[in-house]
C-alpha positions as CSV (number, residue, x, y, z in Angstrom):
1,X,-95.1,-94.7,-58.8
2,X,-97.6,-97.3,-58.9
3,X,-96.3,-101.0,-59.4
4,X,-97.7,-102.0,-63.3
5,X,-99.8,-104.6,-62.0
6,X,-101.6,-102.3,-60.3
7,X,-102.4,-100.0,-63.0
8,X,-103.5,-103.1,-65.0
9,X,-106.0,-104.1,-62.4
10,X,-107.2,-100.8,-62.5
11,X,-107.6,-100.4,-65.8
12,X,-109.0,-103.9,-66.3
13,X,-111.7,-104.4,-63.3
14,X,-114.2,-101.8,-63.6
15,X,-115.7,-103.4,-60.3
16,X,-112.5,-102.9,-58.4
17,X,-112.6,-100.1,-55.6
18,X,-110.4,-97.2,-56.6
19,X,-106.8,-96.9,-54.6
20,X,-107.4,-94.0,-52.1
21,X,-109.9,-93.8,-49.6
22,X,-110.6,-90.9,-50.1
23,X,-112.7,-91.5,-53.4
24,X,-116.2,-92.1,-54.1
25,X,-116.3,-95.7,-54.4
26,X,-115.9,-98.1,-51.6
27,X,-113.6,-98.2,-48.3
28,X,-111.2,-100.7,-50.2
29,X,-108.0,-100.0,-50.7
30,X,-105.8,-101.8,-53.3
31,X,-102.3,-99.5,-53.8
32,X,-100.3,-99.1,-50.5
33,X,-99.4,-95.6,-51.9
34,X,-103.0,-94.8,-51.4
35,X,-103.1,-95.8,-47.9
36,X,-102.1,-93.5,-44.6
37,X,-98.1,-94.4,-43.9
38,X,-100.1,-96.4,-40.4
39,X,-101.6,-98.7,-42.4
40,X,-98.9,-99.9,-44.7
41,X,-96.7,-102.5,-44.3
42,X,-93.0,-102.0,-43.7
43,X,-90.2,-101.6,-46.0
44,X,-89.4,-105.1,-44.4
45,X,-92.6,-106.4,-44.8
46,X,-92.9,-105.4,-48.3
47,X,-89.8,-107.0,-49.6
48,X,-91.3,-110.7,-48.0
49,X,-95.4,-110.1,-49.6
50,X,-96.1,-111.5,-52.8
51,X,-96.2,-109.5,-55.9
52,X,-98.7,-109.4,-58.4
53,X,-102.6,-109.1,-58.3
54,X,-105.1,-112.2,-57.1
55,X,-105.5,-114.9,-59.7
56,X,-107.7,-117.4,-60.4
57,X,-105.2,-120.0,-59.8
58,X,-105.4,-118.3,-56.4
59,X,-109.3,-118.6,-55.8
60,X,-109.1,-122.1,-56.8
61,X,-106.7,-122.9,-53.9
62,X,-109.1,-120.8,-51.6
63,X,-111.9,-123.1,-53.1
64,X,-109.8,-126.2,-52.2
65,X,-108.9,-125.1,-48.7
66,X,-112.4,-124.3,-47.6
67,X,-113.2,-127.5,-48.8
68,X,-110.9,-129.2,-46.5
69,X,-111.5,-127.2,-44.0
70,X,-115.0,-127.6,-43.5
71,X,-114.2,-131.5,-44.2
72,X,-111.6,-131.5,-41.2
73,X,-114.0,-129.8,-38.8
74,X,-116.5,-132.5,-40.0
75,X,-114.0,-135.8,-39.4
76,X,-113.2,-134.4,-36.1
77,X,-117.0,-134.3,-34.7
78,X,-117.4,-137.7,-36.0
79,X,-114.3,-139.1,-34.7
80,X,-114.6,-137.7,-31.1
81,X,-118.1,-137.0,-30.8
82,X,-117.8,-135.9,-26.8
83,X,-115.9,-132.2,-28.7
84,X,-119.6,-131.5,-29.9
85,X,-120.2,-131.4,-25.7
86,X,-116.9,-129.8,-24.9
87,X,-117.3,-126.5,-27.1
88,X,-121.3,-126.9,-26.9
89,X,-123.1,-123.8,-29.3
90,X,-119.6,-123.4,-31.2
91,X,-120.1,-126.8,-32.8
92,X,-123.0,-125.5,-34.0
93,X,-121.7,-122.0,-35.3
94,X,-118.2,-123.5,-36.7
95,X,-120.1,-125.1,-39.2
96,X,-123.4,-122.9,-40.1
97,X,-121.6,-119.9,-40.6
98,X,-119.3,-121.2,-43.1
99,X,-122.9,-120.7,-45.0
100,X,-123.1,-117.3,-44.1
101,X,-123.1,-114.6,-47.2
102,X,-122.6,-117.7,-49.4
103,X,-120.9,-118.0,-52.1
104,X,-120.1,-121.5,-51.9
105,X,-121.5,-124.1,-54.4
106,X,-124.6,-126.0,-53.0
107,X,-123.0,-129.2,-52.2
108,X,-120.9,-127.2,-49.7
109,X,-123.5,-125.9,-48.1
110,X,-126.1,-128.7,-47.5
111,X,-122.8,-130.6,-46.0
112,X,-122.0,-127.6,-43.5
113,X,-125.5,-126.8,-42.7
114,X,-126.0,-131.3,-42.3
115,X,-123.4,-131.2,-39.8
116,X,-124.4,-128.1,-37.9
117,X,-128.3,-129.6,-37.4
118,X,-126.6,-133.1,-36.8
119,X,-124.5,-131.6,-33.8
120,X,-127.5,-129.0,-32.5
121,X,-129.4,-132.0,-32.5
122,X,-127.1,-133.6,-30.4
123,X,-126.5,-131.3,-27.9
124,X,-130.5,-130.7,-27.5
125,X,-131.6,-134.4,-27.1
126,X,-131.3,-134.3,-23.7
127,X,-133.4,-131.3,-22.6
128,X,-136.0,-132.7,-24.8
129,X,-136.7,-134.8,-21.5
130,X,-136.3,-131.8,-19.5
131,X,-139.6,-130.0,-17.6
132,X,-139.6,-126.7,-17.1
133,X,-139.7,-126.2,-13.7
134,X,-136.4,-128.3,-13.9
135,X,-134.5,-125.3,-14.9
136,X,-132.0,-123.4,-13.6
137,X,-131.5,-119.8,-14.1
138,X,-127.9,-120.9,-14.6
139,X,-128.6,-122.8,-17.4
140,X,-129.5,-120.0,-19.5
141,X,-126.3,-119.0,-21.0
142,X,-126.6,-122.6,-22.3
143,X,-130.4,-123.3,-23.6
144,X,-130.8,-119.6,-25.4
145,X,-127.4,-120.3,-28.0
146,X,-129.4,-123.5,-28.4
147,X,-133.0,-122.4,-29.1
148,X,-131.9,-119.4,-31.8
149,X,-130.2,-121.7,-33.4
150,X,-133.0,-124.5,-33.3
151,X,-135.6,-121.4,-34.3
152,X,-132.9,-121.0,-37.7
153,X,-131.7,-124.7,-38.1
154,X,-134.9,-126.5,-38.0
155,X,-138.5,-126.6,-40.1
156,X,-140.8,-124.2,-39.4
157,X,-143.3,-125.9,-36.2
158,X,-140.6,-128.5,-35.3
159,X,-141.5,-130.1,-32.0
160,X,-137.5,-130.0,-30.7
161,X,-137.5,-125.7,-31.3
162,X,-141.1,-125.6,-29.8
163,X,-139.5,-127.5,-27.0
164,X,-136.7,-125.6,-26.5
165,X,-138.4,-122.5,-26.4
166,X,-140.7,-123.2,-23.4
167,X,-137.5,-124.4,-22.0
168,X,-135.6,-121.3,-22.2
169,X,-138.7,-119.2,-21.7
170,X,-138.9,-121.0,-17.9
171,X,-135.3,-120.5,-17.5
172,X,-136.0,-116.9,-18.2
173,X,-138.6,-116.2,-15.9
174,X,-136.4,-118.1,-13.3
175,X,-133.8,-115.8,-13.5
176,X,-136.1,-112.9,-13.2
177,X,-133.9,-110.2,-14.7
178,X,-131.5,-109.2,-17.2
179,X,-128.7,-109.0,-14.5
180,X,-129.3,-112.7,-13.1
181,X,-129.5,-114.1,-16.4
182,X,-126.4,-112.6,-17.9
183,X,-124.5,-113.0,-14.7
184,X,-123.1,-109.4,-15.3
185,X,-123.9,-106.3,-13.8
186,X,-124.3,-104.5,-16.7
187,X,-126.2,-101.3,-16.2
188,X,-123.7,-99.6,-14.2
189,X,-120.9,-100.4,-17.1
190,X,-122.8,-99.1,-20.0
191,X,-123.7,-96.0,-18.0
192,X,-119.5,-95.7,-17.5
193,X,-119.9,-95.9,-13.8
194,X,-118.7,-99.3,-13.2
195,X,-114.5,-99.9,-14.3
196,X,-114.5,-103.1,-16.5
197,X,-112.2,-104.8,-18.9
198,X,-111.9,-106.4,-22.3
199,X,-113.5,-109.9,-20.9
200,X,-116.4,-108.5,-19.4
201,X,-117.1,-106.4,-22.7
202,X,-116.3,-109.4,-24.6
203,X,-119.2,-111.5,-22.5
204,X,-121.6,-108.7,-23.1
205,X,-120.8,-108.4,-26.8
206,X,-121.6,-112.2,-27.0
207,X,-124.9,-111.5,-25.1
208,X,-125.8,-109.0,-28.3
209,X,-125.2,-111.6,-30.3
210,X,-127.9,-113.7,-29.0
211,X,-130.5,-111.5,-27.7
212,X,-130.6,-110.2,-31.3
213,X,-131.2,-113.4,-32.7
214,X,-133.7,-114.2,-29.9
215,X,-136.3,-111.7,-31.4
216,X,-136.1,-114.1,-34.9
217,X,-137.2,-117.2,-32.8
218,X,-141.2,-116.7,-32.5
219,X,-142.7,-117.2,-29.0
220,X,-138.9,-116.5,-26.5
221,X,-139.6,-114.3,-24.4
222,X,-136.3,-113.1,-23.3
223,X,-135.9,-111.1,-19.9
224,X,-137.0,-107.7,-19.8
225,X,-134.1,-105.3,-21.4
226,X,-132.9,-107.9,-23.4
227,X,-133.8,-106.4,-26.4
228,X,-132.1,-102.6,-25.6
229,X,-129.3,-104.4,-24.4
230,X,-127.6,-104.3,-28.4
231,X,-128.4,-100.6,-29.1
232,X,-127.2,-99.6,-25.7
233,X,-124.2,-101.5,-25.9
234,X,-123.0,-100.1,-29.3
235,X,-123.5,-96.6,-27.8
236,X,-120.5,-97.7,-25.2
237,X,-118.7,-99.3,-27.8
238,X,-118.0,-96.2,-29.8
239,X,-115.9,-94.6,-27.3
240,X,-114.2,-98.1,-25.8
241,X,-110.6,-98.0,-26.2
242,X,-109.3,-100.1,-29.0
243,X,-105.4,-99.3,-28.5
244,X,-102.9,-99.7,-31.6
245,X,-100.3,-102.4,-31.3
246,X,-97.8,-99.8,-31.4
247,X,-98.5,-98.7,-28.0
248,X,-98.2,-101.9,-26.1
249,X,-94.5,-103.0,-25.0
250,X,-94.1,-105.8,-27.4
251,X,-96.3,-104.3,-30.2
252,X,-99.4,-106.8,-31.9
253,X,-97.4,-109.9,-29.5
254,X,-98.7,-108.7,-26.4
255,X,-100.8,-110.6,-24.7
256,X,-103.6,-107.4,-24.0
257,X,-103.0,-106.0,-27.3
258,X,-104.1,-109.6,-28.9
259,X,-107.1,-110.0,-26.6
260,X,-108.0,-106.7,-27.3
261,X,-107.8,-107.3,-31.0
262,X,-110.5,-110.2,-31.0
263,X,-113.0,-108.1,-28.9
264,X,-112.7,-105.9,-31.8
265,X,-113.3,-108.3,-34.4
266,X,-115.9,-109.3,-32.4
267,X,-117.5,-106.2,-32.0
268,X,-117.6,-106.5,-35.7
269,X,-120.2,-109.2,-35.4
270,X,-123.0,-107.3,-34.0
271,X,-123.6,-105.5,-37.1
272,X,-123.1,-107.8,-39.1
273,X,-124.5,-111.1,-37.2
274,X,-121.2,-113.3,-37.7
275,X,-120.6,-111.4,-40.9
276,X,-124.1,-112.3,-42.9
277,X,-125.2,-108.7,-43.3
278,X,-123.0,-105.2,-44.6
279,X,-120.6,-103.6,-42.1
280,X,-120.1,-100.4,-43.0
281,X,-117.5,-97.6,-41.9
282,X,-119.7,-95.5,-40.4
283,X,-121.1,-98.2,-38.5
284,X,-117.5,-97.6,-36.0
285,X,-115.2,-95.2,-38.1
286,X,-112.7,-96.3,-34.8
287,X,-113.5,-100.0,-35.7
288,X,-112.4,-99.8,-39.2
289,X,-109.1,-97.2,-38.6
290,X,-108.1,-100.0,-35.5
291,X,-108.9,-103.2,-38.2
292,X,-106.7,-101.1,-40.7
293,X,-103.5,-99.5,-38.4
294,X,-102.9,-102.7,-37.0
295,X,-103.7,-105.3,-39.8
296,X,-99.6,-105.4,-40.7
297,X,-98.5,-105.8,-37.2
298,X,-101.0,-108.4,-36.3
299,X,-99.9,-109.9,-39.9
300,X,-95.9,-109.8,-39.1
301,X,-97.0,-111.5,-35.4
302,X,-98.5,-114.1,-37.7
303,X,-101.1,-115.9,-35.3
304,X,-103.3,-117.9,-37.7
305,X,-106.7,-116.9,-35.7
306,X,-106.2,-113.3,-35.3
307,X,-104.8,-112.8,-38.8
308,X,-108.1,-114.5,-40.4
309,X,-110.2,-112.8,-38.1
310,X,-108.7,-109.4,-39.3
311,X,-109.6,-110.5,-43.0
312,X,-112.7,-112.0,-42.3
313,X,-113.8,-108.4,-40.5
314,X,-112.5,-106.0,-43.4
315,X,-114.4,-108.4,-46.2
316,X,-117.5,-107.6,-44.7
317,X,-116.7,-103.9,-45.6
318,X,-116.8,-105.6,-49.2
319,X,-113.6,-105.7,-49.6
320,X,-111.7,-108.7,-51.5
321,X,-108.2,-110.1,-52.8
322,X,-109.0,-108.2,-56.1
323,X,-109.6,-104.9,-54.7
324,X,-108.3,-104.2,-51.3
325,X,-104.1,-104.7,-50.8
326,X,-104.8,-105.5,-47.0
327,X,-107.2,-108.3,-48.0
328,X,-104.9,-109.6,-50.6
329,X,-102.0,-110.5,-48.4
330,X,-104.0,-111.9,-45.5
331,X,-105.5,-114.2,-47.8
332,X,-102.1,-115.3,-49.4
333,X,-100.8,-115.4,-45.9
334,X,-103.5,-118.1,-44.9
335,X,-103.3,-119.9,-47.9
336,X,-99.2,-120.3,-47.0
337,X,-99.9,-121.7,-43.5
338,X,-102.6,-123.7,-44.6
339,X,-100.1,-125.5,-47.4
340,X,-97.4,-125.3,-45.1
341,X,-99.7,-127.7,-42.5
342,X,-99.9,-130.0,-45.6
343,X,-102.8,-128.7,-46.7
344,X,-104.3,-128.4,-43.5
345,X,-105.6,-126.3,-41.5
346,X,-105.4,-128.0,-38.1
347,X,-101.7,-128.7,-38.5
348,X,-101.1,-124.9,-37.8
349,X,-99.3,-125.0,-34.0
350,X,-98.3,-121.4,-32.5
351,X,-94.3,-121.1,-31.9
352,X,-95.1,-122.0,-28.9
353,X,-97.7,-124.7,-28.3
354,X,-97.4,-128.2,-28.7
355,X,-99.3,-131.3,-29.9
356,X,-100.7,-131.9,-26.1
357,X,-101.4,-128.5,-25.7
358,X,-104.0,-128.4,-29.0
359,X,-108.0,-129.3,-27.9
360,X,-111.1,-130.0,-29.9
361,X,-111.8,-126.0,-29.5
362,X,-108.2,-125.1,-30.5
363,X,-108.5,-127.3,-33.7
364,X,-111.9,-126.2,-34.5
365,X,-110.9,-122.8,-33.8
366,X,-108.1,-123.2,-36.3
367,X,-110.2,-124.5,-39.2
368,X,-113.3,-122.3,-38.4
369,X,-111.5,-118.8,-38.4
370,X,-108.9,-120.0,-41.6
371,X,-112.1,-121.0,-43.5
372,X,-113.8,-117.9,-42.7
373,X,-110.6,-115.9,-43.7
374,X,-110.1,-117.1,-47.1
375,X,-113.8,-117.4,-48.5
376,X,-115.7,-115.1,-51.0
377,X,-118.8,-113.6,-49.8
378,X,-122.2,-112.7,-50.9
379,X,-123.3,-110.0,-48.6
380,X,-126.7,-110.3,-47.6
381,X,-129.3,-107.2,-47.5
382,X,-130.4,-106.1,-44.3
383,X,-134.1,-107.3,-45.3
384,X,-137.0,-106.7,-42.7
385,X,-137.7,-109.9,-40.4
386,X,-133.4,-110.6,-40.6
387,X,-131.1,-110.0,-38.6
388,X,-129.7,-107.5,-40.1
389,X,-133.5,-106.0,-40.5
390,X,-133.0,-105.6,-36.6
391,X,-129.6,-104.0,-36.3
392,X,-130.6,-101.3,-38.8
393,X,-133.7,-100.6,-37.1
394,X,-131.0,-98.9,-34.3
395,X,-127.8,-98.3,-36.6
396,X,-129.1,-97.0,-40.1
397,X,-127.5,-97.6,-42.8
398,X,-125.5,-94.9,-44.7
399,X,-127.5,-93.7,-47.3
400,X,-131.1,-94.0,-47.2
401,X,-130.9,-95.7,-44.2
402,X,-133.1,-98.8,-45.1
403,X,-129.9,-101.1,-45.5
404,X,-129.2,-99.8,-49.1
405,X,-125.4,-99.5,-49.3
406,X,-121.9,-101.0,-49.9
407,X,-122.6,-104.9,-49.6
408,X,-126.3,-104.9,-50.5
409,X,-127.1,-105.1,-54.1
410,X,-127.7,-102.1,-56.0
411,X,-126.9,-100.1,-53.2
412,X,-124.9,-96.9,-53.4
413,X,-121.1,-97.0,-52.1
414,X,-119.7,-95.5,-49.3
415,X,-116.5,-93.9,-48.3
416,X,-114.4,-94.3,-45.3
417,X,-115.5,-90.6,-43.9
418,X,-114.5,-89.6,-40.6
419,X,-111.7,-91.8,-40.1
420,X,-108.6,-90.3,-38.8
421,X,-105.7,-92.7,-39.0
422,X,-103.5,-92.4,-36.1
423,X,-100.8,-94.3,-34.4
424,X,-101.8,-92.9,-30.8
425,X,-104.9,-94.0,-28.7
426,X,-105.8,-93.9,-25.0
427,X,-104.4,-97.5,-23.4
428,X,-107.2,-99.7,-21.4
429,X,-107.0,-101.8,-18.3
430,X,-108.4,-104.7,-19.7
431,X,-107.5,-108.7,-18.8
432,X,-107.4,-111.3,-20.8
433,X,-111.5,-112.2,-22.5
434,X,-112.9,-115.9,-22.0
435,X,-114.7,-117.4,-24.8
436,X,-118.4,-117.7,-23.0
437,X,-118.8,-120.4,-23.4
438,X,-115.0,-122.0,-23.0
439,X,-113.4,-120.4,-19.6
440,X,-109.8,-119.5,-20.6
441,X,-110.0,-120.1,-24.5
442,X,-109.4,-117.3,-26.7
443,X,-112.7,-116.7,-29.1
């Protein structure tokens, strides 16, 4: 029997996705009854989650938390400027994508996107006295985060992007392939004839990431394959092993079984390009079914980052507080840490890590992912000459395949066909992923 608030959310928000996934509407789900038995929470776990649908008291605390948020993230670059250095493009992208799919009012906005050109501007200054034969091909992973952001931050024909193009251009042709400049010896892992692991998929997920922004910034020429690099590696992706918590030793507190779970939400970004542009279920029917088996065991494990990354991913499906159950208590569960740090978000500390332990990335990290979590989301279409315009030139779109679909407006909805909900999956060998860009942080 459904709970009555249920039934009155139902009957009262037309816009709300129906209960079971297996109706015409949207992969949302809002009643656990309507849910596989492996995606709902325990009888334990359902005597401890709040009752009731989302209110608008509710939003408002989410409005006031992102606020903070953002304005924590923004005290600690100015306070310790040298953090900027220490987590280098992250300061950047900690900031700007707080912007992304906004639905934030415009004084929000300007102050994030302020903060994200002050800090990119910061960390370019000094190559702006760079010559190109000064580069190294081992500065490449550094100058190309640098320059797509610089070709999305900055004005049209500013000198600084124009700059650091030719910059990373020379680094590029340094390098002299794909393979030098990636460090990675790719070819023989997306061809399956090369064992690898979760951190070497994670580095070449973050690669995507870039080389797919690269073709938005006019005049980089990025090494040759770049470009096939993004479509080939979703190919591999479809049949990497995303293993439920339930078969690790430990379940979602396992060390593999939590670096495994942020590859997968960040295989979720390549889609979606940090969550700007639709995700869709048939994008990775495995991606969704392993975001929704394990979202309860990765909630009950409580780690601040992983749980926000887990709601962060399944919004992007268009899924919210009003209209999805898994949503709704992953957003109340942030919302209780972040009041529980005294309204902060950098107050959060895991059972076991102390004050000392905590760097700039760790309290960015904390912020950025909580922020992202908890914020509504205008989902942007998958124009031409966007991102997202690129991705589904190589992954259609259900439907029509121009982008038109749940989480671009007017499109039709889609159902989460195809996914089989299971407790069972193959185990990997994987070791634990390094952030790129941080050796031995956690993304």
């Amino acid at each position: 029997m459904k709970k009555p608030w249920i039934v009155l959310v139902l009957l009262l928000c037309a816009s709300c996705a129906a209960p079971g996934i297996a109706d015409a509407g949207s992969p949302c789900v809002l009643a656990p009854e309507g849910m596989p038995e492996s995606w709902r929470p325990s009888a334990e776990q359902e005597q401890k989650l709040a009752d009731g649908p989302w209110t608008q008291a509710e939003a408002r605390e989410a409005e006031f938390s992102i606020r903070t948020g953002l304005g924590e993230m923004l005290d600690l670059y100015a306070r310790k400027p040298s953090a900027v250095e220490e987590i280098w493009e992250d300061s950047v992208g900690s900031l700007v994508e707080v912007t992304y799919s906004s639905a934030n009012t415009a004084e929000l906005d300007t102050a994030a996107g302020d903060g994200a050109r002050r800090n990119l501007s910061r960390l370019i200054q000094p190559y702006l006295k760079r010559t190109a034969k000064s580069m190294e091909c081992e500065e490449y992973e550094d100058v190309l985060p640098l320059t797509a952001y610089a070709g999305s931050r900055y004005e049209d024909n500013d000198e600084r992007t124009a700059k650091m193009v030719e910059l990373t251009n020379a680094v590029a042709n340094r390098c002299g392939s794909l393979k030098a400049a990636m460090g990675i010896d790719y070819a023989p892992v997306l061809a399956g004839e090369k064992r690898t692991n979760d951190e070497e998929v994670f580095d070449l997920v973050i690669w995507s990431l870039l080389f797919i922004e690269g073709q938005l910034v006019p005049g980089l020429q990025m090494p040759a394959g770049a470009t096939d690099l993004p479509p080939r590696l979703w190919e591999f992706l479809r049949t990497y092993p995303l293993p439920n918590a339930s078969t690790y030793e430990g379940g979602a507190r396992n060390e593999k079984f939590i670096d495994n779970a942020y590859l997968a939400t960040h295989i979720a970004y390549i889609p979606t390009g940090n969550h700007r542009f639709p995700l869709y279920v048939q994008d990775s029917p495995a991606l969704y079914q392993f975001h929704r088996a394990n979202f309860y065991a990765v909630l009950e494990m409580g780690e601040l980052d992983l749980v926000a990354e887990f709601v962060d991913s399944l919004r992007q499906y268009g899924c919210t507080p009003a209209n999805d159950r898994q949503v709704l208590d992953g957003t109340r569960y942030l919302l209780d840490v972040f009041h529980a740090g005294g309204d902060s978000w950098m107050a959060y500390r895991e059972p076991d890590e102390e004050d000392a332990d905590v760097e700039s990335y760790d309290f960015i990290h904390k912020a950025w992912t909580g922020v992202l979590g908890v914020r509504e989301r205008n989902i942007e279409p998958a124009a031409p000459g966007t991102y997202g315009g690129i991705v589904r030139g190589w992954l259609p779109a259900p439907g029509d395949g121009l982008g038109n679909g749940y989480g671009d407006p007017g499109g039709p909805a889609v159902t989460p066909s195809g996914v089989t909900p299971s407790d069972a999956s193959p185990s990997s060998a994987g070791t634990s992923p390094l952030n790129w860009a941080q050796a031995g942080q956690r993304p």
